[in-house]
N, C-alpha and C positions, 0 to 999 in steps of 0.2 A: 504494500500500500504506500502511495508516491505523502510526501508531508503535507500539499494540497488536502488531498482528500482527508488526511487523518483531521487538520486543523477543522473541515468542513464537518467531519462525522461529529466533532469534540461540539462545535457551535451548535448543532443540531440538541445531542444531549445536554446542553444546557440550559438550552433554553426548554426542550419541551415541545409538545404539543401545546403553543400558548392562546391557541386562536379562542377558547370558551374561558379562559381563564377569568375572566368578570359576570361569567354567568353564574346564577346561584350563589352570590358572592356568601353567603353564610352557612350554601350547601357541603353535603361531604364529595363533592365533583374532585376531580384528579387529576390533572394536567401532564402527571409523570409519565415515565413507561415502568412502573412496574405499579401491584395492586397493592391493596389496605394490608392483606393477609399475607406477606409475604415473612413476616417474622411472628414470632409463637406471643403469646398472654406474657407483656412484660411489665404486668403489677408491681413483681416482689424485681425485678433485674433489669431494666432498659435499656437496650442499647442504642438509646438518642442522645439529645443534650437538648438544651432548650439556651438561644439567646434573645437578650432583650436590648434594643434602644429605650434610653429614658423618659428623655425630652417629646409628650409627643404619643409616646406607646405607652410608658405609664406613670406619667404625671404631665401635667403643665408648670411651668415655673417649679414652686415649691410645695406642690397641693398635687397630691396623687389621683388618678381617675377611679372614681366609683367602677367601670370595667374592669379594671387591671387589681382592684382588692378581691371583686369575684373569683377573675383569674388565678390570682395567688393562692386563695383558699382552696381552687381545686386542687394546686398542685402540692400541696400540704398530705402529711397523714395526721394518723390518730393525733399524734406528740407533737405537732404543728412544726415539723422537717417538712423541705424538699423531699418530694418521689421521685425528680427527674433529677439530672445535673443541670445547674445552670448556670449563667452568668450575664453580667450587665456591661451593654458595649458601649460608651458614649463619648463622641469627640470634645467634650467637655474636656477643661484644664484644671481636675480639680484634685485633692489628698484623695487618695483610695481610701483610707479611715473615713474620714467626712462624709465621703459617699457611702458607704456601706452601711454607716450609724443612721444615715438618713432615711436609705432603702429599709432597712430592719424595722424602722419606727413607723413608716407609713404602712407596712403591711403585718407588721408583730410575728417578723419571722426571724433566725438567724441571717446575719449576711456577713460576711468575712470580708476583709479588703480586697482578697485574692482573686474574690469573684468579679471585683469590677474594676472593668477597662478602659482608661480614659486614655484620649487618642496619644498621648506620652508614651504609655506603659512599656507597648514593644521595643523601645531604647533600650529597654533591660540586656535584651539580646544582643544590643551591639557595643558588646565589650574591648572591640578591640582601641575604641574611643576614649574607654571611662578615665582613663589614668591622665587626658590630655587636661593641659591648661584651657576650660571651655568658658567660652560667655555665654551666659544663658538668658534667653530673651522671654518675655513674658509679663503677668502681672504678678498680682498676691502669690503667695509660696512657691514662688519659682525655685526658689534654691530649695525650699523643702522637696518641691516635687521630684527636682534633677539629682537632691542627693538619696532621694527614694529608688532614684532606678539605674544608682550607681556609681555616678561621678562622685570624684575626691575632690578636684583642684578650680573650682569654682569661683565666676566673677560675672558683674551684672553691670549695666551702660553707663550706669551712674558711678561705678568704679571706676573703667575707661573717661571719662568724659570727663574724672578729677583729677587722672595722673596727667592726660594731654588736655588741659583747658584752652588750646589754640585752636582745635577742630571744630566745636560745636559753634559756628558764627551764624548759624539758621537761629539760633536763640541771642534776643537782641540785650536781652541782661547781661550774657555773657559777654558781649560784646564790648559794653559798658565798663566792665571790669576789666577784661584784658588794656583795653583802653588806657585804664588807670592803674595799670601794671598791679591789677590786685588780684595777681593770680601765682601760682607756682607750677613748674612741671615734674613729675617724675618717672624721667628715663629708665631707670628699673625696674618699672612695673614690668611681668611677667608677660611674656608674647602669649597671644592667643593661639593659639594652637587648634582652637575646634571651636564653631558657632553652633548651637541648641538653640533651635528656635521653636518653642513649647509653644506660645499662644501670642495675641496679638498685642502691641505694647500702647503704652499712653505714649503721645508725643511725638510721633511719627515719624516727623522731619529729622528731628536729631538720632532716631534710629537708626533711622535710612543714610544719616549722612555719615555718624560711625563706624556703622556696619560694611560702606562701601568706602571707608577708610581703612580697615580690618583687610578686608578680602583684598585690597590692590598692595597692602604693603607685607604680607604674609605675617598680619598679625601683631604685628610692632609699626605704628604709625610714626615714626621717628625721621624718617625721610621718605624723598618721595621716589616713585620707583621710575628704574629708565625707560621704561615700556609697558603700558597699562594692559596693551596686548598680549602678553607674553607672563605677565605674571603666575607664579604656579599657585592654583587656590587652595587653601586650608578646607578642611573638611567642613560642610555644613552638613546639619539633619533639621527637616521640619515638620512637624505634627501639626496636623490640620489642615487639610486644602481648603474646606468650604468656604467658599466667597462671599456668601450671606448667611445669616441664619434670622429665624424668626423670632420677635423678643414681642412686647408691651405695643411698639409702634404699628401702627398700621399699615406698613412699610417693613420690605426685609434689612437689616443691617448688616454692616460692612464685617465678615468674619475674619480668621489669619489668611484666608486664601486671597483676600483683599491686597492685605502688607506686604506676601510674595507677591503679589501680582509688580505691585509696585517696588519691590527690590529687584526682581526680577528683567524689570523692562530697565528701571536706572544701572544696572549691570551690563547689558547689551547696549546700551544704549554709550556706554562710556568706553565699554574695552572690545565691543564689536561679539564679542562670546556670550555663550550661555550659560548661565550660572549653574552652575554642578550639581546637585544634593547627593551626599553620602546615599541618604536613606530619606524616603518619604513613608510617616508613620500616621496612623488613623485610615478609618473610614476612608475611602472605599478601597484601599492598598489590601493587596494579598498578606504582607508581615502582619495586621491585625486579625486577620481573621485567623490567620495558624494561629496565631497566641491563643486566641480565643479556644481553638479546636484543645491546643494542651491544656487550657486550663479548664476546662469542662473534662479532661482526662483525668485531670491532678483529683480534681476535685472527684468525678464518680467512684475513684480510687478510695481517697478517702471517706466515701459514703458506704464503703463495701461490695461496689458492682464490681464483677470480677470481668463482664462480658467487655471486649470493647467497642469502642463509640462506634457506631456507624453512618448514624446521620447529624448532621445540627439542623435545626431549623432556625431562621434570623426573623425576629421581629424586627418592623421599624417601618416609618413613618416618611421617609422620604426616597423616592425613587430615584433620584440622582447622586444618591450615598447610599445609603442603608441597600438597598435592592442591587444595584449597581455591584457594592460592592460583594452581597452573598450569590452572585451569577460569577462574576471573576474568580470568587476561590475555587467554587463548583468547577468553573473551567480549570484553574489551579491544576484542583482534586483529579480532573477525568486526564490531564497532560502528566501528570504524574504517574498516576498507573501505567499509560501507556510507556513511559518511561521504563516503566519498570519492567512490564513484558518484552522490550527490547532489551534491556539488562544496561541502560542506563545510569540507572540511581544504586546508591551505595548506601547504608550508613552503620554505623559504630558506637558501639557501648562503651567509648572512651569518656563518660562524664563524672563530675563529682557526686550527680544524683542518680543513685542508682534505679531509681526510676525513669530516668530521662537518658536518651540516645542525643550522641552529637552528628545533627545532620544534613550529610554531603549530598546534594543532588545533581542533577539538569534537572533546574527550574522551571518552573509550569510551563514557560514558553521562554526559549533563548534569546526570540528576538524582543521581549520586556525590555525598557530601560532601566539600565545598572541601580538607578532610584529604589526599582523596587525590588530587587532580586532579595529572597530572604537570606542571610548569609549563612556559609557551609559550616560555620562552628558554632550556629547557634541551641543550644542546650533545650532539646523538646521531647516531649514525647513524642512516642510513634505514629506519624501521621495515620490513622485507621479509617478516619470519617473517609466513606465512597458517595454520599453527596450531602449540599447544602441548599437548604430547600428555604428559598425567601417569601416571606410572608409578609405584605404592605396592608397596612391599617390606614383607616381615614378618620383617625382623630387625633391628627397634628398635621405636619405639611402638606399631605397632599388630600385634597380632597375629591370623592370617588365620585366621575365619570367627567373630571376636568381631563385637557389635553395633557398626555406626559411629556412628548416631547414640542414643544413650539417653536415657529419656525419668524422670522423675518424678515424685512419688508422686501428683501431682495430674494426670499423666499428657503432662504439657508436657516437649518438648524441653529437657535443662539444656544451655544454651550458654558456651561459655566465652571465647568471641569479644571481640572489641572493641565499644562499643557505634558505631561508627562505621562497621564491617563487618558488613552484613546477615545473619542468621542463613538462609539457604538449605540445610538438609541435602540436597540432593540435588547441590551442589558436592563433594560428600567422596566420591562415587563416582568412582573413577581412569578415565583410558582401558584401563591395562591393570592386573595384580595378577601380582605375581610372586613366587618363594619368595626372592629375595635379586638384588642388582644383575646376580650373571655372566649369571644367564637372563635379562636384562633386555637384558644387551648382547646373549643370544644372539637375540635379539626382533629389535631392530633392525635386527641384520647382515641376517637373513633378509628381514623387512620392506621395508627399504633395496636388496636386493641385492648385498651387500658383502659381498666374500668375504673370511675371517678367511685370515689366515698364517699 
């Protein structure tokens, strides 16, 4: 079979049979190729997982959905535990503690940090970074979060911006003071070595103006360089593509995928290149959904399932992330195996966790850009899930029988993607559409064969 066709066969099973997928949107209909009965009564032993978006699928702001507490109760037993594995995916920048305590309190369940994934989290795996001199950009607990998931040698723009007080002249106070020589510099501040760009900052010009002081002088702004073209770039990683998200206004607002946008174009725009990322982490990126897939391992492990995971199912709320990105790891998933009936893929119980393999692949698809490739020493469990089955709600972004993809006046697709993630509209059709989470868990149960308590 020529790689044409294989790619074709791969696009086909990921998507589905999608053409009835909004019919009976609350019915037990199927869109898969395989049936409901295909695995035995998995009351006492599941081998699913269940993810959730937060924002959206089961709360608004800070006020959880009357849906999503039904939900929960079902998936509760007697002792008010989880029956399934689960966990909470959310591009949000916030303490996994925070979130967890919050999650548990809206629905009077356990919830452990480990279970929730905010679009940070997969940094954890790229260790070969943590030991660099990093600046890490963001708001509130940014160094909490960055030394959460691993860095040692941490510093933030406002440390930069008091050893070289010459660079920031977009701020006109500064200005005032250099002015009146009421300023000091210090040349031994420590070279940056690695940009973290967690979430999106206050102040934006002096970021921007920084950060592409950082990237043209390798880190040490101290002179300026001979050829802005030719500079070699320090490593960046960024969490978060989304361009907008929906808050209070009546109007979507500017997200981190905004601030790349704009460091992004002032980069090209200056040295004629395009700005690198190490690693692009969150929603809709394949590195979050594996994470996710181990930690619904870690976790069923810990619950006492001895079976392993075979499906995840993704909640969420918006088809241009959430959906988007549970059809990409599916593709992932199905590139992978075939990988591996070629005798492509490798991997190795060289880890410190003896539940966890260190693993080397060919990547769900070679021709990915290097942004997203998961990397070969990352510490996971064994990939088992054979598919991920996305599941779009309509109470939160998207609302059920608007247009998914819309187009422009010149009749083109407007995309709001990353330009390092393929615009494919027809990734934004879910496996299944449901009017809110409960009917989603009632999908499953039935699906699954699981009977509710």
């Amino acid at each position: 079979m020529d790689s044409q066709m294989q790619a074709e066969l791969i696009a086909i099973e990921v998507l589905g049979d999608s053409e009835d997928f909004w019919d009976n949107a609350d019915s037990t209909s199927d869109n898969s190729d395989f049936s409901m009965g295909e695995v035995e009564n998995a009351l006492n032993e599941p081998d699913f997982g269940i993810l959730f978006d937060v924002d959206g699928v089961l709360a608004r702001g800070s006020n959880p959905l009357d849906q999503a507490k039904k939900a929960m109760e079902k998936l509760k037993d007697a002792n008010g535990h989880l029956r399934v594995p689960c966990a909470f995916v959310t591009n949000a920048c916030n303490r996994s503690h925070d979130k967890a305590l919050q999650i548990s309190n809206w629905f009077d369940m356990e919830v452990s940090p480990d279970q929730v994934i905010h679009a940070p989290t997969p940094v954890k795996l790229l260790r070969e970074v943590h030991d660099k001199q990093t600046l890490v950009i963001g708001q509130e607990h940014r160094l909490d979060i960055a030394k959460d998931l691993g860095f040692d040698n941490l510093c933030t723009i406002e440390d930069v911006k008091e050893a070289y007080p010459l660079l920031d002249m977009v701020d006109h106070e500064n200005r005032v003071k250099v002015a009146k020589g009421q300023y000091k510099e210090n040349p031994s501040f420590p070279r940056v070595e690695a940009i973290l760009l967690i979430g999106e900052p206050t102040h934006w010009e002096s970021n921007l103006q920084l950060l592409l002081d950082l990237l043209l002088t390798q880190g040490k702004p101290t002179e300026a360089p001979t050829d802005v073209h030719t500079v070699p770039q320090i490593p960046v990683i960024a969490c978060n593509m989304d361009l907008v998200f929906m808050a209070e206004a009546c109007m979507p607002r500017f997200g981190h995928g905004a601030f790349l946008l704009c460091l992004e174009a002032l980069f090209k725009k200056i040295t004629g290149n395009e700005l690198h990322y190490v690693s692009l982490v969150g929603k809709p990126c394949e590195i979050t959904y594996r994470f996710a897939e181990h930690t619904v391992s870690k976790i069923a492990k810990r619950m006492g399932i001895n079976k392993p995971i075979k499906r995840l199912y993704f909640f969420g709320d918006n088809p241009h992330v959430d959906i988007v990105g549970a059809n990409l790891y599916d593709r992932y998933i199905k590139q992978n195996a075939l990988n591996l009936q070629n005798g492509n893929t490798t991997s190795t119980g060289d880890s410190a966790d003896e539940d966890a393999c260190s693993v080397s692949s060919v990547d769900s698809a070679s021709s990915l850009p290097s942004s997203r490739i998961i990397p070969e020493n990352a510490e996971l469990h064994d990939q088992t899930v054979e598919h991920c089955l996305s599941m779009l709600v309509g109470t939160g972004v998207y609302k059920y029988g608007t247009e998914m993809n819309k187009k422009g006046p010149d009749g083109k697709y407007v995309y709001h993607g990353h330009r390092d993630i393929a615009h494919e509209p027809e990734l934004t059709n879910p496996h299944k559409y449901v009017h809110c989470v409960d009917k989603g868990i009632d999908y499953i149960f039935e699906r699954e064969s699981m009977v509710a308590l």
